[in-house]
ROFIBA-935082 format. One record per residue (C-alpha): z, x, y; residue in three letters. Coordinates in Angstrom, 3 decimals. Layout:
<<Z,X,Y>,"ALA">
...
//
This chain:
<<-4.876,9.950,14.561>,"UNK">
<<-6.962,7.110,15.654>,"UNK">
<<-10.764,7.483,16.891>,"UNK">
<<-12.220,3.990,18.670>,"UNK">
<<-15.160,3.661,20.688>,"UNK">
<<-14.619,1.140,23.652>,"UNK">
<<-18.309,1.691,25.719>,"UNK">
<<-21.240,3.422,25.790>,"UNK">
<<-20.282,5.195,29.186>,"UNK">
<<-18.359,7.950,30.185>,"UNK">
<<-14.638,6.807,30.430>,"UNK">
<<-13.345,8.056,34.027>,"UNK">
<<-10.048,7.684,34.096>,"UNK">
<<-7.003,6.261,30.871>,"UNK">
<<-3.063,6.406,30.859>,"UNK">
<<-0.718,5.093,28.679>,"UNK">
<<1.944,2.890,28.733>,"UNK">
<<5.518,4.366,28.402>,"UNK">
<<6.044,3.672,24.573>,"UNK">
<<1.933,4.826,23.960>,"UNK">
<<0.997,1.079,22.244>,"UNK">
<<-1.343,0.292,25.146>,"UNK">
<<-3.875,2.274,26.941>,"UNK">
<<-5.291,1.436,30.046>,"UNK">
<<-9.592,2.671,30.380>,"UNK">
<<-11.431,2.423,33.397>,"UNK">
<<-15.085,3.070,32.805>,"UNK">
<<-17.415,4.812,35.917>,"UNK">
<<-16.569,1.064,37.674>,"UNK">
<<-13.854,-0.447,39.627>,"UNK">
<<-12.292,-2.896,36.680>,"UNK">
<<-9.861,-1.791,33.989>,"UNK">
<<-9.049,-3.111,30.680>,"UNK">
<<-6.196,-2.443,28.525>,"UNK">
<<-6.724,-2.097,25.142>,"UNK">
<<-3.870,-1.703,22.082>,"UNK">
<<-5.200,1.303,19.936>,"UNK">
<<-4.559,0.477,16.240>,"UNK">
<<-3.734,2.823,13.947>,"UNK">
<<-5.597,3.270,10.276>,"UNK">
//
């Protein structure tokens, strides 16, 4: 299990891509960013 911390607000809304290697955040704002989680 992987812990990362992307901003210092509230994350509103994630999902995943089919094969889980990308997630998708949207912070309380209308842009997204998709970020690949790496795993330690």
């Amino acid at each position: 299990m992987s812990l990362h911390q992307f901003l210092l607000e509230p994350i509103t809304c994630h999902a995943w891509n089919r094969d889980r290697t990308q997630i998708a955040i949207s912070p309380n704002n209308h842009p997204s960013s998709s970020k690949r989680p790496v795993t330690v």
